[in-house]
mmCIF file of the C-alpha atoms, coordinates in Angstrom:
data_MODEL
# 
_entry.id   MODEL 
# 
loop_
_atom_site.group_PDB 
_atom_site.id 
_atom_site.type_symbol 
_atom_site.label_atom_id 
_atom_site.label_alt_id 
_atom_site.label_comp_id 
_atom_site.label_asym_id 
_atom_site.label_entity_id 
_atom_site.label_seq_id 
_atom_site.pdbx_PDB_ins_code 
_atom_site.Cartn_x 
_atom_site.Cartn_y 
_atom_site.Cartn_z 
_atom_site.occupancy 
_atom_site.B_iso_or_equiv 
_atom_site.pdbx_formal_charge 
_atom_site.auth_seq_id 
_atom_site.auth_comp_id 
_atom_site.auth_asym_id 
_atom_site.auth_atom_id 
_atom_site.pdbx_PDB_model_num 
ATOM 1   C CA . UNK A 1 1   ? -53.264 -51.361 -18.634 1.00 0.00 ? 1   UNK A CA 1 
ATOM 2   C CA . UNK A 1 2   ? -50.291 -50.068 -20.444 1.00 0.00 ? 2   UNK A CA 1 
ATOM 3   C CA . UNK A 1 3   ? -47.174 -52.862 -21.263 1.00 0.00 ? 3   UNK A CA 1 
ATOM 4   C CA . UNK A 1 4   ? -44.434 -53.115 -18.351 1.00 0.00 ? 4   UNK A CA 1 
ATOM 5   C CA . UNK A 1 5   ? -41.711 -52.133 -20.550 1.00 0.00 ? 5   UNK A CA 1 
ATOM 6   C CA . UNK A 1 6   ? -43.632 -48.327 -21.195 1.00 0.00 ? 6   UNK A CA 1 
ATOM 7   C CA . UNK A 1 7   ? -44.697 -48.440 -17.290 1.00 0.00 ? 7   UNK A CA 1 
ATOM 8   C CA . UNK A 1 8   ? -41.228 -48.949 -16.382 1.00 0.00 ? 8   UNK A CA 1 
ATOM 9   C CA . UNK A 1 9   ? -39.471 -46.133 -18.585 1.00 0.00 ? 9   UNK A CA 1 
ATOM 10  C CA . UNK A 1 10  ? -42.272 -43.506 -17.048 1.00 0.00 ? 10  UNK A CA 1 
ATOM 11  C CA . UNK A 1 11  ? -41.705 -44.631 -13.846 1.00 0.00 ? 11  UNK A CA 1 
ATOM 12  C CA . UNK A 1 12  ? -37.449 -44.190 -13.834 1.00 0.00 ? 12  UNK A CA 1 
ATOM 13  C CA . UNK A 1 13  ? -38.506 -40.538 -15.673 1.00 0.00 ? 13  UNK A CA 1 
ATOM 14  C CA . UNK A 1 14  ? -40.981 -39.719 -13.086 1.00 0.00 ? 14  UNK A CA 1 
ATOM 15  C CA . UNK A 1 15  ? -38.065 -39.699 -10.824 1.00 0.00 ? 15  UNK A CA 1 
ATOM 16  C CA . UNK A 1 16  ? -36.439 -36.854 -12.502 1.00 0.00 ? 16  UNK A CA 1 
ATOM 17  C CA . UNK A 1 17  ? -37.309 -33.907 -10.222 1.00 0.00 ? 17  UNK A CA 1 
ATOM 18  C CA . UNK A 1 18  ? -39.717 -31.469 -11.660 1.00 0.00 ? 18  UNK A CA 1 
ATOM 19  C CA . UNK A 1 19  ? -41.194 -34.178 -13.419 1.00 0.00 ? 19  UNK A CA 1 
ATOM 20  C CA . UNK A 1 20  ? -45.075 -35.073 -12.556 1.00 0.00 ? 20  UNK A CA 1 
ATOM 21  C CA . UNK A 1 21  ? -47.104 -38.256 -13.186 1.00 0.00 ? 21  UNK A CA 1 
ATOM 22  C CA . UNK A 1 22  ? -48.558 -37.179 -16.392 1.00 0.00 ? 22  UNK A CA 1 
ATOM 23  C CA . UNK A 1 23  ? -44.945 -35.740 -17.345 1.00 0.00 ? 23  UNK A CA 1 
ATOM 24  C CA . UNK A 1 24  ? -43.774 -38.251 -17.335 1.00 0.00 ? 24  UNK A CA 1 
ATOM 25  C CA . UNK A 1 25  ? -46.342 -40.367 -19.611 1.00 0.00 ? 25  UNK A CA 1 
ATOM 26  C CA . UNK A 1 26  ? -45.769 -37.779 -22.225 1.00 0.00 ? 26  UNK A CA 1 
ATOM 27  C CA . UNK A 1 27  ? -42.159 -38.307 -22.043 1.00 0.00 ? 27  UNK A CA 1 
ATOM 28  C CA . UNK A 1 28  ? -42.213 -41.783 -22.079 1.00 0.00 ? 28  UNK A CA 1 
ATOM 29  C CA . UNK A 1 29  ? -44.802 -42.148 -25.082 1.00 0.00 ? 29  UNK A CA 1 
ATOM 30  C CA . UNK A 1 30  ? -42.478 -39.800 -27.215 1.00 0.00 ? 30  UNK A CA 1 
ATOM 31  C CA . UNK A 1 31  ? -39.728 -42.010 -26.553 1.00 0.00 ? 31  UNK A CA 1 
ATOM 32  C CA . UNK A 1 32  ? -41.897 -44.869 -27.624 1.00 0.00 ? 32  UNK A CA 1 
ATOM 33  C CA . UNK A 1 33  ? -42.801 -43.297 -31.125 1.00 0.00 ? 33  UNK A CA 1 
ATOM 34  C CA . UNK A 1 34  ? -39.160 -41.658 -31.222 1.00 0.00 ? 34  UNK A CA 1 
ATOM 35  C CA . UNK A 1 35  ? -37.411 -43.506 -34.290 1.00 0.00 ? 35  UNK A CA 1 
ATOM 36  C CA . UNK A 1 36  ? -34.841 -46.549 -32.218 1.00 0.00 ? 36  UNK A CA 1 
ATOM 37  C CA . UNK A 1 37  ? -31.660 -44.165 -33.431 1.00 0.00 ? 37  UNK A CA 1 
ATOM 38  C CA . UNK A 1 38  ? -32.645 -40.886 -31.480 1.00 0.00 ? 38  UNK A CA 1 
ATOM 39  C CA . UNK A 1 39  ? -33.363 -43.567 -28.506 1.00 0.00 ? 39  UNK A CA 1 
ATOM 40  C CA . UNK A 1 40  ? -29.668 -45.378 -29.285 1.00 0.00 ? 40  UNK A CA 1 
ATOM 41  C CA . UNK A 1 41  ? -28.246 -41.809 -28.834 1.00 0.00 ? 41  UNK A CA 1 
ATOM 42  C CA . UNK A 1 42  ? -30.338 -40.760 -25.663 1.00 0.00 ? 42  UNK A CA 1 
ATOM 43  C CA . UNK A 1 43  ? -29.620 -43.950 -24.186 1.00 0.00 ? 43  UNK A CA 1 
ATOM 44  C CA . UNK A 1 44  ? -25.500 -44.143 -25.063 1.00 0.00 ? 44  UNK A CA 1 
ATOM 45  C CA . UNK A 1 45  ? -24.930 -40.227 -23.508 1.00 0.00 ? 45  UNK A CA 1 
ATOM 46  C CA . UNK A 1 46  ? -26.693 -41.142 -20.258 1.00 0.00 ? 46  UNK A CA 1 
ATOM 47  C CA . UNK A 1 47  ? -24.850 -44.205 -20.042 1.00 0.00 ? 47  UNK A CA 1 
ATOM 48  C CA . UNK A 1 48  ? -21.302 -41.884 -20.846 1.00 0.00 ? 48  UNK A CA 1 
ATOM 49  C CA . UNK A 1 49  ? -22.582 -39.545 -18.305 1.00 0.00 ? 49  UNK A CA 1 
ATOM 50  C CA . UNK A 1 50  ? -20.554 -40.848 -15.240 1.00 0.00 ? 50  UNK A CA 1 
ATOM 51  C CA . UNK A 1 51  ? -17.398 -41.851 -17.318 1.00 0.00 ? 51  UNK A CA 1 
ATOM 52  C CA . UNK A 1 52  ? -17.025 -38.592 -19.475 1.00 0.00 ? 52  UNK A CA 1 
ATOM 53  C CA . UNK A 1 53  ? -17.333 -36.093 -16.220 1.00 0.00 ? 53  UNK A CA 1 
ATOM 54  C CA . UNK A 1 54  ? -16.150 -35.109 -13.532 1.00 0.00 ? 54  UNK A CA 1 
ATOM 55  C CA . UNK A 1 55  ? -15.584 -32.616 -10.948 1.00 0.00 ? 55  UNK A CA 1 
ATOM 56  C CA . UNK A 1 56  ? -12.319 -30.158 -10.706 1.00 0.00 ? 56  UNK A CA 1 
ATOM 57  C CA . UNK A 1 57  ? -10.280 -30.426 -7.803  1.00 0.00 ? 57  UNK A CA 1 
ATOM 58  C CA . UNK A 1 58  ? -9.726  -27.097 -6.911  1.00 0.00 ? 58  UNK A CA 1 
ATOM 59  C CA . UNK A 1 59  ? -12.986 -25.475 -7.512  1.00 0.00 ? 59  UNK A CA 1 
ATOM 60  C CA . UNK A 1 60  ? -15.408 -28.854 -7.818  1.00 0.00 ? 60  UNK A CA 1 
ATOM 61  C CA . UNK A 1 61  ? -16.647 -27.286 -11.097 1.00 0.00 ? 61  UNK A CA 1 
ATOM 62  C CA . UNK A 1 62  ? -17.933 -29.773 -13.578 1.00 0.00 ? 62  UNK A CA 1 
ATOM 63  C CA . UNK A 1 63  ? -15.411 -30.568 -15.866 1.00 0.00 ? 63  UNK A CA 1 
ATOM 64  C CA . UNK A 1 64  ? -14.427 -33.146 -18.703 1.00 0.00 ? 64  UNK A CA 1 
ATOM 65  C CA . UNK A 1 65  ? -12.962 -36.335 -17.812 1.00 0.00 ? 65  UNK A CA 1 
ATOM 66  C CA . UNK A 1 66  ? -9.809  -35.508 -19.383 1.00 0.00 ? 66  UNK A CA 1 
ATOM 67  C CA . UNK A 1 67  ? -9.333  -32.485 -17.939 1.00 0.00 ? 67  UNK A CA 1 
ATOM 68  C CA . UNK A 1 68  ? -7.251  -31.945 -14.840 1.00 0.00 ? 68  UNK A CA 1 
ATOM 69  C CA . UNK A 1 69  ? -8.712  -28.510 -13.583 1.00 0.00 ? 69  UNK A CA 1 
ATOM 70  C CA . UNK A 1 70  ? -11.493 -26.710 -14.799 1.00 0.00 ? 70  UNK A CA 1 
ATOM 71  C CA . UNK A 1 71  ? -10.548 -23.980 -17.736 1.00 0.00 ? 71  UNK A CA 1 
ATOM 72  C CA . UNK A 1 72  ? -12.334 -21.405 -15.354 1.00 0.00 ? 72  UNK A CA 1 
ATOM 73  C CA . UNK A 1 73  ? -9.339  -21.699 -13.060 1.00 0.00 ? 73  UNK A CA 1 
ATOM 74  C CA . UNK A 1 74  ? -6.674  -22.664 -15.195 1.00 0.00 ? 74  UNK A CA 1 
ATOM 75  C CA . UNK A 1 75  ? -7.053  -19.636 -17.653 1.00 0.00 ? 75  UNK A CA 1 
ATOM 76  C CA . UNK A 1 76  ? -4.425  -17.163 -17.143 1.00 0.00 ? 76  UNK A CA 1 
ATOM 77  C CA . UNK A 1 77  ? -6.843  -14.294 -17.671 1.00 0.00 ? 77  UNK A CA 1 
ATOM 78  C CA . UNK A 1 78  ? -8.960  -15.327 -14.790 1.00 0.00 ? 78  UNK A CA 1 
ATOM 79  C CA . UNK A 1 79  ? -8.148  -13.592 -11.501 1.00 0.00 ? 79  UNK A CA 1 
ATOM 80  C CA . UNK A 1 80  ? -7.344  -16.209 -9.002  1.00 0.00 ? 80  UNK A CA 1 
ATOM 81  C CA . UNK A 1 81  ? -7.298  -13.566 -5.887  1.00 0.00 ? 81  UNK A CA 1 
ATOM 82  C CA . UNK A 1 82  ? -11.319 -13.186 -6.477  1.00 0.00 ? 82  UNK A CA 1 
ATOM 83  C CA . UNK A 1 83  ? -12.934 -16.102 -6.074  1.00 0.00 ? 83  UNK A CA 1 
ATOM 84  C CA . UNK A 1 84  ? -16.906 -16.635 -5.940  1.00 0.00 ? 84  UNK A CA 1 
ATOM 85  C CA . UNK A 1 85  ? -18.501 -19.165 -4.263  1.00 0.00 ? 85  UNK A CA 1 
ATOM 86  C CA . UNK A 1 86  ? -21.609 -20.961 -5.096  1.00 0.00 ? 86  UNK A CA 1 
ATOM 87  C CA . UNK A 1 87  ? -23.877 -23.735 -4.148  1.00 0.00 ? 87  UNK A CA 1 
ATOM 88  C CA . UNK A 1 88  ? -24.388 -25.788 -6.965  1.00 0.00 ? 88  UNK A CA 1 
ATOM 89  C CA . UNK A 1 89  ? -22.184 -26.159 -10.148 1.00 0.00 ? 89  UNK A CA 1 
ATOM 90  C CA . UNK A 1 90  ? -24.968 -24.684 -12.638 1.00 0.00 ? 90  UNK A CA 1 
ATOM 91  C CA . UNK A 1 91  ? -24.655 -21.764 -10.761 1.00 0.00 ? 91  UNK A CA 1 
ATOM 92  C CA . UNK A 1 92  ? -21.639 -20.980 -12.265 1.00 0.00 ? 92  UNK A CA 1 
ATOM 93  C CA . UNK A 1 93  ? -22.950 -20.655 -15.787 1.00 0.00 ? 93  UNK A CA 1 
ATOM 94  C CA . UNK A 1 94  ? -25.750 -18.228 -14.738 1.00 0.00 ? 94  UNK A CA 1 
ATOM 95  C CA . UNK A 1 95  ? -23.019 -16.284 -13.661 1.00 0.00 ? 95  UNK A CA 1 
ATOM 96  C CA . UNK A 1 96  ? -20.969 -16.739 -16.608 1.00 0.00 ? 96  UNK A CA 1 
ATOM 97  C CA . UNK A 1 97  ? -23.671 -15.596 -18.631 1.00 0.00 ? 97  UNK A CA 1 
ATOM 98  C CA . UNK A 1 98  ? -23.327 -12.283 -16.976 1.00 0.00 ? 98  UNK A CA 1 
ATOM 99  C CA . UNK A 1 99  ? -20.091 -11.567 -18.860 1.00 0.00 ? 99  UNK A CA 1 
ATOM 100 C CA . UNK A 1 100 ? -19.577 -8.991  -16.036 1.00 0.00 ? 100 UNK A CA 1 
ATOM 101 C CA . UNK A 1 101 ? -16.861 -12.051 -13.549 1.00 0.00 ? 101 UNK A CA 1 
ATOM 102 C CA . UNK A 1 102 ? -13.401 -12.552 -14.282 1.00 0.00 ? 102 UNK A CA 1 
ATOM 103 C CA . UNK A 1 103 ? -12.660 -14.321 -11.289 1.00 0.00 ? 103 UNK A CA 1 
ATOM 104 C CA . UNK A 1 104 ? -12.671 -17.784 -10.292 1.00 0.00 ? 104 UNK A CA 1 
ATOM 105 C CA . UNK A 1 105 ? -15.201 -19.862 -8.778  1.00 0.00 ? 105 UNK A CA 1 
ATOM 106 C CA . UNK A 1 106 ? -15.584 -22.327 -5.741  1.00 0.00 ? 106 UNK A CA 1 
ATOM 107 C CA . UNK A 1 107 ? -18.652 -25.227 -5.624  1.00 0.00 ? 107 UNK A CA 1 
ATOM 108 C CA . UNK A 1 108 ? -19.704 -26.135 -1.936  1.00 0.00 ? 108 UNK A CA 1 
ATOM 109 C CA . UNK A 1 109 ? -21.589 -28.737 -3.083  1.00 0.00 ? 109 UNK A CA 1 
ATOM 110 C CA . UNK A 1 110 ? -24.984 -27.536 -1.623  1.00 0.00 ? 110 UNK A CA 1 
ATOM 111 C CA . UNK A 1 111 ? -26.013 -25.446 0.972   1.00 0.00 ? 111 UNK A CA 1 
ATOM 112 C CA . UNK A 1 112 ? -26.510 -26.182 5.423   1.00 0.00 ? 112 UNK A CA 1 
ATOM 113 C CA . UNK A 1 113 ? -30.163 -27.571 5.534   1.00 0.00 ? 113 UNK A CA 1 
ATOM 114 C CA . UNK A 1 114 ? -30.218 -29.454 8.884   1.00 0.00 ? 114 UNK A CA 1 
ATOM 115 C CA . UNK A 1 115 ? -33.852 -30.761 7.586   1.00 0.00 ? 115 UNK A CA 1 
ATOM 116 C CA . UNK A 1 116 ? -32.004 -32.393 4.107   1.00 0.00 ? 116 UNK A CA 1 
ATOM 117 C CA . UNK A 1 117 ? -29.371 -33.985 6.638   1.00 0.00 ? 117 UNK A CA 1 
ATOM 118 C CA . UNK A 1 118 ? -26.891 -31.185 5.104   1.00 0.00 ? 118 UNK A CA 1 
ATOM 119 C CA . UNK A 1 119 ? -23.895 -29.839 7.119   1.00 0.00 ? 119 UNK A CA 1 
ATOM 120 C CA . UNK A 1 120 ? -20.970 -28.023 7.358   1.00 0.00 ? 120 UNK A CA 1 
ATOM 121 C CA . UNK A 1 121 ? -18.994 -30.895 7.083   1.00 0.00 ? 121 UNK A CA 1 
ATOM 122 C CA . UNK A 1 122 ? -20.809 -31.874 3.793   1.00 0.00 ? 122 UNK A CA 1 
ATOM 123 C CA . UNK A 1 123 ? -19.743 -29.249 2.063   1.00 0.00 ? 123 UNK A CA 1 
ATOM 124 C CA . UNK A 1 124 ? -16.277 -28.112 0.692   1.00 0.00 ? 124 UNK A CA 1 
ATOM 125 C CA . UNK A 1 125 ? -15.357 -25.262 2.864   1.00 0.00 ? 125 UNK A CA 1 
ATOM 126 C CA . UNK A 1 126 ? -12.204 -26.901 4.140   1.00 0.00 ? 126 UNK A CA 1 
ATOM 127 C CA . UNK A 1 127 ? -10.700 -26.406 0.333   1.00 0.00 ? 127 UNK A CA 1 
ATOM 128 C CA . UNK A 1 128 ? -12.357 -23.075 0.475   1.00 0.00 ? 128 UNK A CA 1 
ATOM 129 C CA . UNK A 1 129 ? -10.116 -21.831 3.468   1.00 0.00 ? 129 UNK A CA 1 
ATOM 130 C CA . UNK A 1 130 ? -7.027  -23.703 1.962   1.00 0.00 ? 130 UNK A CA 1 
ATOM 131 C CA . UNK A 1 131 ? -7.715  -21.624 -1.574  1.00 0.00 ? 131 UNK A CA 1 
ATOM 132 C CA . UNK A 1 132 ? -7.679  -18.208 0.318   1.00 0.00 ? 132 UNK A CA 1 
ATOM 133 C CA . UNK A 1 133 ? -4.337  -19.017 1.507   1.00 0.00 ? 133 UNK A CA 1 
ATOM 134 C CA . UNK A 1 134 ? -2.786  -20.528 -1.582  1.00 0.00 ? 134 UNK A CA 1 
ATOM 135 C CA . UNK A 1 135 ? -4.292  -18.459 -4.153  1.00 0.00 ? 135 UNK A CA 1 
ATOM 136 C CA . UNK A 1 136 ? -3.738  -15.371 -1.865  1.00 0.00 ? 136 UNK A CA 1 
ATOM 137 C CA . UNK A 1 137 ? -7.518  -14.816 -1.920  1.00 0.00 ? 137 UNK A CA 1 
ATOM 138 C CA . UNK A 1 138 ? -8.156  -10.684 -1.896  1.00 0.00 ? 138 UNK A CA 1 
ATOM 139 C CA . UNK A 1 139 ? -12.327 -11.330 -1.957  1.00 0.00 ? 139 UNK A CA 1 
ATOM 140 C CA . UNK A 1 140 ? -14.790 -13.382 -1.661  1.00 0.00 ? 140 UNK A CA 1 
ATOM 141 C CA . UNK A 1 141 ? -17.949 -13.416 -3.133  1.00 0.00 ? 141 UNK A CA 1 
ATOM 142 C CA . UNK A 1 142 ? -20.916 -15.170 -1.420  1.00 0.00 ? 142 UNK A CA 1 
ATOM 143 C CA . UNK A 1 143 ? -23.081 -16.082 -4.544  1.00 0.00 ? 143 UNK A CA 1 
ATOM 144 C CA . UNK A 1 144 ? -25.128 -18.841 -2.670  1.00 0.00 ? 144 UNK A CA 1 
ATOM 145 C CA . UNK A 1 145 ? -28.831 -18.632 -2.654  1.00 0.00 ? 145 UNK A CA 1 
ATOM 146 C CA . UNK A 1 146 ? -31.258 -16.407 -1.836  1.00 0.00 ? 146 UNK A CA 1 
ATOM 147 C CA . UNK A 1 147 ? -32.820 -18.797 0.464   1.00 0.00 ? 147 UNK A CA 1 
ATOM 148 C CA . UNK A 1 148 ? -32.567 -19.465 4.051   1.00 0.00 ? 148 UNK A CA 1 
ATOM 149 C CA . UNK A 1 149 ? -30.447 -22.426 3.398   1.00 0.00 ? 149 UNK A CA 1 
ATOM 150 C CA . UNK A 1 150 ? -28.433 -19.878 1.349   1.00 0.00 ? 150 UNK A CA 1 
ATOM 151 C CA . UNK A 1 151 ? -28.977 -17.069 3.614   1.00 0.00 ? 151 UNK A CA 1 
ATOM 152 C CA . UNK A 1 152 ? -27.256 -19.494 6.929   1.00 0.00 ? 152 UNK A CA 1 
ATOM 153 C CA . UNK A 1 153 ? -24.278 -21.188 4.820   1.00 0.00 ? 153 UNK A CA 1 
ATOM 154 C CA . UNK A 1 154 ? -23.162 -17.392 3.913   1.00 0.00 ? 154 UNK A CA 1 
ATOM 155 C CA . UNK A 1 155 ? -23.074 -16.615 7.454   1.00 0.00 ? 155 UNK A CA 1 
ATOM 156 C CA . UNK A 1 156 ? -21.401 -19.827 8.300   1.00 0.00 ? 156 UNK A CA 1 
ATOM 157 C CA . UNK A 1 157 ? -18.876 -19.015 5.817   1.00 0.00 ? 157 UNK A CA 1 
ATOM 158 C CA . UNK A 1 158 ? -18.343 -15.236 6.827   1.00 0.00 ? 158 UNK A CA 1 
ATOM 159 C CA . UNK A 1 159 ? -17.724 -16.739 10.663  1.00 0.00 ? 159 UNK A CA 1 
ATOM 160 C CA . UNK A 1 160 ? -15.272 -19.891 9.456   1.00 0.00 ? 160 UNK A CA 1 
ATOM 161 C CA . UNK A 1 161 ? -13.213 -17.317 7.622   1.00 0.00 ? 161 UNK A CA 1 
ATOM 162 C CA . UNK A 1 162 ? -12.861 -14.800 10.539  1.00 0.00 ? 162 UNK A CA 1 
ATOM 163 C CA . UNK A 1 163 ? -12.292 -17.809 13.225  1.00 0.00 ? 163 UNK A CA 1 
ATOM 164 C CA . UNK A 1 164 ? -9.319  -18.902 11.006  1.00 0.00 ? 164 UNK A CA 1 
ATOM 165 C CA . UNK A 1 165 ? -7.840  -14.928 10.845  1.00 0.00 ? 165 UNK A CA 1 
ATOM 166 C CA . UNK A 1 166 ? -7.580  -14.676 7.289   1.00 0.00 ? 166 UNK A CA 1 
ATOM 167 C CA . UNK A 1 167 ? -7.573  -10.946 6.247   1.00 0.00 ? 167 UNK A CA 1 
ATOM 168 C CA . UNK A 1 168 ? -9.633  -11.056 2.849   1.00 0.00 ? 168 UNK A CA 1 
ATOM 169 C CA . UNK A 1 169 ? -12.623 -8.873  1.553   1.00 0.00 ? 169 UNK A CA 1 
ATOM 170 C CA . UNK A 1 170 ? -15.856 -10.633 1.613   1.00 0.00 ? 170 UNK A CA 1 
ATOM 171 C CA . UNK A 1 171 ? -19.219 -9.392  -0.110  1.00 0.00 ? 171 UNK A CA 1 
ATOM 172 C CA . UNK A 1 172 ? -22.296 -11.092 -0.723  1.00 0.00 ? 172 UNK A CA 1 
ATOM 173 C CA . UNK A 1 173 ? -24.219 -10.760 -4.215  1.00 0.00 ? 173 UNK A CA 1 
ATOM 174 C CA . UNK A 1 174 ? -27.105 -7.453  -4.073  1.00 0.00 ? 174 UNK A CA 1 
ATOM 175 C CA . UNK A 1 175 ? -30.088 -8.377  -3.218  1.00 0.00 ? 175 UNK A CA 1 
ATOM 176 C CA . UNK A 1 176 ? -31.468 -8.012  -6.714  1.00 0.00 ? 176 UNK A CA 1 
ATOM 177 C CA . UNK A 1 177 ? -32.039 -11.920 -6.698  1.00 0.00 ? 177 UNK A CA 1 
ATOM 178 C CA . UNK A 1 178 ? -35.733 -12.543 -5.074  1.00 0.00 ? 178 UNK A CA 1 
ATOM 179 C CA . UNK A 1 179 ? -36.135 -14.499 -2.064  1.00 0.00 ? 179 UNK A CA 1 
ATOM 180 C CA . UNK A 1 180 ? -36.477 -18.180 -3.008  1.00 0.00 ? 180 UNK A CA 1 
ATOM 181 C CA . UNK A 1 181 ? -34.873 -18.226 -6.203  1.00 0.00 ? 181 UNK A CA 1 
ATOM 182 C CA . UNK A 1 182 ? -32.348 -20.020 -7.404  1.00 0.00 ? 182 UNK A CA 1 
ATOM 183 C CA . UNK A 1 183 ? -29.155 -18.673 -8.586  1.00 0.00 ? 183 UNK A CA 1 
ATOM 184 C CA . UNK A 1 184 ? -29.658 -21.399 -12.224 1.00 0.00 ? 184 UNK A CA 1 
ATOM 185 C CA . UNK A 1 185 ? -32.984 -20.077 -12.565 1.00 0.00 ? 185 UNK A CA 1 
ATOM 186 C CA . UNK A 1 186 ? -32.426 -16.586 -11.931 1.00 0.00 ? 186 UNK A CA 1 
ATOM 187 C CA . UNK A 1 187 ? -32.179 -13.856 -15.501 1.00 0.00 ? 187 UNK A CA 1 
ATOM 188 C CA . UNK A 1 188 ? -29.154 -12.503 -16.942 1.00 0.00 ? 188 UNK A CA 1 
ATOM 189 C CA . UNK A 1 189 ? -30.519 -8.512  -15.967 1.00 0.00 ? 189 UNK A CA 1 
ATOM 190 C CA . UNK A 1 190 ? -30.700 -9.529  -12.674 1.00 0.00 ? 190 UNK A CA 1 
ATOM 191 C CA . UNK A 1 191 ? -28.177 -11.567 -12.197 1.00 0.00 ? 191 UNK A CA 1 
ATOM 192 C CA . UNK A 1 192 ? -25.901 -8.334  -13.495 1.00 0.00 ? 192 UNK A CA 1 
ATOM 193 C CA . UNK A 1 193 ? -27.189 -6.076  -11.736 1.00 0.00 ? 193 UNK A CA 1 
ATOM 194 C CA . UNK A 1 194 ? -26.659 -8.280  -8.195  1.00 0.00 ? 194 UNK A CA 1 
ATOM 195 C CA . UNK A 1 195 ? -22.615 -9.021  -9.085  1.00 0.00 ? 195 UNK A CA 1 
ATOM 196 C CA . UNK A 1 196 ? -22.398 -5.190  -9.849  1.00 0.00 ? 196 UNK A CA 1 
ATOM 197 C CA . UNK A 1 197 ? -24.057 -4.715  -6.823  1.00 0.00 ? 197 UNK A CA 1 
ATOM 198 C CA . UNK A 1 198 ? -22.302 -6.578  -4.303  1.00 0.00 ? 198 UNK A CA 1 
ATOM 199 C CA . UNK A 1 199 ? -22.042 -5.539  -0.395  1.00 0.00 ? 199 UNK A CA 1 
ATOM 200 C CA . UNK A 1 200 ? -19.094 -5.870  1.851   1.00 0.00 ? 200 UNK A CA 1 
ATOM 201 C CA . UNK A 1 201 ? -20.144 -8.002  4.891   1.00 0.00 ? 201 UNK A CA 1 
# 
């Protein structure tokens, strides 16, 4: 029987998703031999975690604590009138990494998945519609998921911003992004070749 102390730390890591039973020991044991400074440090950034971010306002981006709006938005050389809009924050970098988008970005939060107790009204599409007035919105990108989750909040979007009239160009990213994959997980090539790619709805 292993000590509580070591059962406990595998069992808060096995929580981590992706991480398995035996994962989770491994992890857990290399903390154990791990030298108490590399453990100090581990321990002090999670702790810092919740204090030293937060999410942007405008485009609920990840963003320092002291920052007021995320750079991505705030940068004068980003174009405000194009404006993608993705599921998850990390979706933004896999983008970024493209080098190919000089627009801005917009986080929903997650996708509709009536079977995760996700809805519309979960979601921050309400700031979306406000954004294509303000900014003066000329397209939208639909950058969610190629899932069905990601496949139904795209439509839902398309059909929120034609019930509220706004006139503004809407494509969805190519289909060069397999079924199923995430948009984090997804490789640069790809991920270029989808943005150049893009379809009008």
């Amino acid at each position: 029987m292993l000590p509580q102390a070591l059962l406990t730390v595998i069992d808060e890591i096995g929580k981590l998703p992706g991480v398995g039973a035996r994962t989770a020991e491994r992890y857990a044991y290399h903390l154990l031999r791990a030298n108490q400074t590399s453990n100090d440090k581990l321990a002090n950034a999670i702790t810092a975690l919740h204090s030293g971010v937060k999410y942007c306002p405008v485009t609920f981006a990840l963003i320092d604590a002291s920052q007021d709006v995320s750079p991505l938005y705030s940068d004068d050389a980003r174009d405000k009138t194009l404006v993608a809009v993705v599921e998850e924050p990390l979706d933004i970098i896999a983008l970024e990494r493209t080098g190919q988008y000089r627009g801005t970005y917009h986080v929903l939060g997650g996708a509709i998945s009536p079977i995760d107790g996700i809805g519309p009204e979960q979601l921050h599409i309400p700031e979306l519609i406000q954004r294509i007035t303000s900014d003066e919105v000329v397209e939208i990108i639909i950058a969610t998921n190629a899932s069905v989750e990601g496949e139904s909040t795209a439509l839902f979007l398309q059909r929120q911003i034609e019930n509220h009239g706004l006139k503004v160009k809407m494509s969805r990213l190519a289909r060069g992004l397999p079924v199923g994959v995430d948009l984090e997980y997804a490789d640069q090539i790809t991920l270029t070749h989808a943005l150049e790619g893009r379809r009008i709805l």
